[in-house]
C-alpha positions as a printed Julia matrix, in Angstrom:
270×3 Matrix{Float64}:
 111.38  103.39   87.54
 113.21  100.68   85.82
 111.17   97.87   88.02
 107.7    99.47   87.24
 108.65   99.06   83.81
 110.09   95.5    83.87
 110.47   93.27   86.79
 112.47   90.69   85.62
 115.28   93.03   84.89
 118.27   92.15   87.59
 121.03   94.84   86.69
 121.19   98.29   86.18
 123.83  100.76   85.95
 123.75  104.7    86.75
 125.24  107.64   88.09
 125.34  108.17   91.88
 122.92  111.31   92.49
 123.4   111.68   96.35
 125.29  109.78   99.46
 124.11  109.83  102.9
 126.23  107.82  104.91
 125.11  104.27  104.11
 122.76  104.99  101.75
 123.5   105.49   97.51
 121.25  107.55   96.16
 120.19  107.21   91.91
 117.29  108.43   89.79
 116.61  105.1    88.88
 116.87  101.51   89.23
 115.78   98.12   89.0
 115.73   97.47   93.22
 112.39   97.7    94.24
 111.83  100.33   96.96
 109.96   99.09  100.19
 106.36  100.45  100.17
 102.99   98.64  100.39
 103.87   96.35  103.35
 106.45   95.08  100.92
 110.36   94.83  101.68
 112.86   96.22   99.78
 114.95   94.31   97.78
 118.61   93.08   98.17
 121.22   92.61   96.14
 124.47   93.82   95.62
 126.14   97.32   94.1
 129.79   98.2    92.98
 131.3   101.45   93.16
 134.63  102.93   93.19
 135.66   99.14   92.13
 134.2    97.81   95.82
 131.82   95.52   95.87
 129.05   95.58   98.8
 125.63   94.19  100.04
 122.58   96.11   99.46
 120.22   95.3   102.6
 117.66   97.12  101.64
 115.84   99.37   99.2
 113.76  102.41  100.32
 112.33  105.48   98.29
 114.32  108.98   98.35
 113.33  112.71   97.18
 115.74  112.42   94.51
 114.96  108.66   93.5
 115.51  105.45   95.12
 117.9   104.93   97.82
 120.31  101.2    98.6
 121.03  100.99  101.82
 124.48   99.29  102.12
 125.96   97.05  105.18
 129.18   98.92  105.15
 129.41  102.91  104.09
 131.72  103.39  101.23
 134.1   105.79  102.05
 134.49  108.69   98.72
 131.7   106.87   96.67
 131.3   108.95   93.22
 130.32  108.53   89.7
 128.49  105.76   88.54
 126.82  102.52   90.63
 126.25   99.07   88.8
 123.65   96.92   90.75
 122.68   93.77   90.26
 119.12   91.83   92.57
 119.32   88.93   94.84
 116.62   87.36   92.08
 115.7    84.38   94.98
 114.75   86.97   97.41
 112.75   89.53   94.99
 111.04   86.21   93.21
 109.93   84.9    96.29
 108.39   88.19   97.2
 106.91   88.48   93.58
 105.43   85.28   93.83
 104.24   86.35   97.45
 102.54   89.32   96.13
 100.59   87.79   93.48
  99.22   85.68   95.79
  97.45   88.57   97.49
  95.88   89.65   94.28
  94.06   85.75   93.91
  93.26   86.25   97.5
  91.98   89.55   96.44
  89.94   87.62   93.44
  88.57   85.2    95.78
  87.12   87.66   98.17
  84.84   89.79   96.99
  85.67   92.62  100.47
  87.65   96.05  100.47
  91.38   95.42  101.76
  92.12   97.41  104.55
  95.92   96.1   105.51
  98.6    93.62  105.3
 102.26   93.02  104.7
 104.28   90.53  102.52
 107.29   88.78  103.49
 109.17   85.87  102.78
 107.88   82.84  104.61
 104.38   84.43  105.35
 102.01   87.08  104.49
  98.85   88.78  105.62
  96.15   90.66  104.23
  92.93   91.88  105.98
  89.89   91.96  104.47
  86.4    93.83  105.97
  84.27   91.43  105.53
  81.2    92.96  107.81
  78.74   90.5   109.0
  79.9    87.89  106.19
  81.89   84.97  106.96
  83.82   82.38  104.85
  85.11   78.97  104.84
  89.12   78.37  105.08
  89.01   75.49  103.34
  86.86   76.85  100.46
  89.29   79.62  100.17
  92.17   77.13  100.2
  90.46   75.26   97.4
  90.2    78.37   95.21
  93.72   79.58   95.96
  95.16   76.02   94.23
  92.52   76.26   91.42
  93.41   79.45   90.08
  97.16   78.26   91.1
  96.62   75.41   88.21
  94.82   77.02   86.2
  97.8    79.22   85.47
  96.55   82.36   84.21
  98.39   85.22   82.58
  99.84   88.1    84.7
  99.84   91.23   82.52
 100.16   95.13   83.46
  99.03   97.93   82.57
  98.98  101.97   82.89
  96.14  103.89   83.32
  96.23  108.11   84.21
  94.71  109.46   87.41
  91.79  110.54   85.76
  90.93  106.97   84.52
  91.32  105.98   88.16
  89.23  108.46   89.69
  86.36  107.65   87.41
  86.37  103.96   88.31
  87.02  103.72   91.75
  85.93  100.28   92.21
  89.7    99.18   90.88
  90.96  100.48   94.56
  90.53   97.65   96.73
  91.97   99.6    99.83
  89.58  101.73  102.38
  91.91  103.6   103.66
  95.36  103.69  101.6
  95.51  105.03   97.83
  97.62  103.29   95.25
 100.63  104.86   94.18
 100.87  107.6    91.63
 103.72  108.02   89.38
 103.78  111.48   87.16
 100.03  111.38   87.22
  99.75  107.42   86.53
  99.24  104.43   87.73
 100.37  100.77   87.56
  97.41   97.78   87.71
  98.34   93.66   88.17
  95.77   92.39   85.93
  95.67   87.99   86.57
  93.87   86.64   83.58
  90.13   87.65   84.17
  90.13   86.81   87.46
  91.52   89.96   89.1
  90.34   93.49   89.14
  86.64   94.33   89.86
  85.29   95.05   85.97
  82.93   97.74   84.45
  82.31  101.47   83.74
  79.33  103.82   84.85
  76.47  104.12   81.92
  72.72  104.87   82.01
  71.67  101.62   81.9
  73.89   98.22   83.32
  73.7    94.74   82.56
  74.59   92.27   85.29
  74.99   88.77   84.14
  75.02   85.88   86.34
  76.79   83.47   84.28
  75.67   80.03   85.09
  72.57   77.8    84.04
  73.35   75.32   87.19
  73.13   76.5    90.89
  75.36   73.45   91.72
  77.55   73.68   89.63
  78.82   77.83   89.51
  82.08   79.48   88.18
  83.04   80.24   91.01
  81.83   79.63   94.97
  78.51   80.95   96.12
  80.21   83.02   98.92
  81.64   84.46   95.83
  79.23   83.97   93.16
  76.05   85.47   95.63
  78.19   88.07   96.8
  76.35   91.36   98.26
  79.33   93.66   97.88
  80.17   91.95   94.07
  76.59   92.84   93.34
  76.89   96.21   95.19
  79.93   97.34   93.07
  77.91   95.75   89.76
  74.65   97.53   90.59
  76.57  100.75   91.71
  77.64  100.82   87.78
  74.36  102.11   86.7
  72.83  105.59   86.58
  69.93  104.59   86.14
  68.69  101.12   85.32
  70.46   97.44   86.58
  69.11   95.13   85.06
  70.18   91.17   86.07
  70.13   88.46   83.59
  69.77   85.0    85.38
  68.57   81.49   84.85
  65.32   80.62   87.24
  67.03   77.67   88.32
  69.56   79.88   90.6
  66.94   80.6    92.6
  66.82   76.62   93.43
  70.56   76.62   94.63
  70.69   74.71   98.06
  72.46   76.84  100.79
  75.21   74.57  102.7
  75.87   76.93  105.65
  73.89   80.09  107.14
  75.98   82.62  105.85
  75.48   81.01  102.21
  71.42   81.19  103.18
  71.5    84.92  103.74
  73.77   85.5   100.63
  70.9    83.43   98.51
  68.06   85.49   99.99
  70.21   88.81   99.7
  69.92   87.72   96.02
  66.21   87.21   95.83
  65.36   90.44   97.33
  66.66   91.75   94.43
  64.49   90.0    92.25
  61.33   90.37   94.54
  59.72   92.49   91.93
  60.7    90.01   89.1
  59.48   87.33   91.2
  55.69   89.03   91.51
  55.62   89.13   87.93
């Protein structure tokens, strides 16, 4: 699909593959169909030399479907649409918000929706808990820190040997001919690492004041569970001693910290 491809493209033109009452049916085009807990977009079409409102977007059998706000009596041949850009921008801009929320919580997804003046999305994060303010704080770092969106394609078979780039419990990302899209944000996004016989884990920081990233993040037991989970047979984590001196500001950061020395209770005995 032509937005897959590109989506900053805001015109298209092509020939009209089916009509059912209000909606215009073509193979392609550059209006984002509504999937994901994400609207459609809008925009406007022309046909037949009549202009009309496109209110919404959805996905067809034969392709991708415009639903108009008036049916268009004879429509044939071809269909030149053109994006309300405001409305799929703001819904861009939306959506890449999830994936920092997605970079600042280290927990599987398991729903939410986008729209234009709010969205949701619901995290399982067990017994764990986590500060609003903190996760406020990160939000507007990684907001000014401005870091590259880029995309890229990898085949079903790539997927199904790394599942730990599916974020969802319950829903499966979409598939198109066998492959599928990734939102990669700088090197923030997208949990890393392939299986091998032997992993190494490093816990890049010196200071335990002073970390990368937040210790609800940084002490993580699922982020270590996905990590350790890389390994066939050997995990080995490479750390500076004076983590083990970081200073726990709430309870849930307390049994996050000693989470993290129960993995090291054999190191420790040493």
């Amino acid at each position: 699909m032509i937005y897959l491809n590109d989506s900053y493209i805001k015109e298209f033109h092509a020939p009209i593959v089916a009509v059912e009452e209000e909606k215009i049916i073509t193979a392609d085009s550059c209006f984002y169909a509504q999937s994901g807990g994400q609207p459609g977009d809008k925009g406007v079409v022309e046909v037949n030399g009549q202009k009309v409102n496109v209110i919404n977007t959805i996905k067809h059998e034969k392709g991708i479907a415009h639903v108009l706000e008036n049916v268009i009596e004879g429509a044939s041949g071809d269909i030149q649409g053109s994006i309300d850009w405001d409305h799929r921008f703001r819904l861009m801009r939306m959506h890449t918000t999830m994936h920092l929320l997605c970079a600042a919580l280290p927990y599987y997804v398991t729903g939410g929706s986008i729209g234009l003046e709010k969205s949701r999305i619901d995290f399982d994060l067990g017994e764990e808990t986590f500060e609003f303010e903190t996760l406020n704080q990160i939000i507007n770092d990684f907001i000014q820190q401005a870091h590259p969106i880029s995309y890229q394609w990898i085949t079903s078979e790539e997927l199904d040997q790394q599942p730990e780039l599916v974020r969802t419990l319950s829903v499966q990302p979409p598939r198109t001919n066998g492959q599928i899209r990734l939102v990669k944000i700088g090197t923030i996004d997208l949990f890393q690492g392939q299986e091998a016989k032997v992993v190494f884990i490093s816990m890049t920081s010196s200071d335990a004041e002073n970390l990368p990233r937040h210790k609800e993040f940084f002490f993580s037991r699922n982020r270590l569970n996905v990590a350790i989970s890389r390994a066939q047979n050997v995990a080995i984590i490479l750390f500076n001693p004076n983590l083990l001196l970081a200073s726990a500001n709430t309870i849930n950061q307390m049994k996050l910290m000693n989470n993290f020395c129960k993995l090291l209770v054999f190191e420790i005995k040493k």
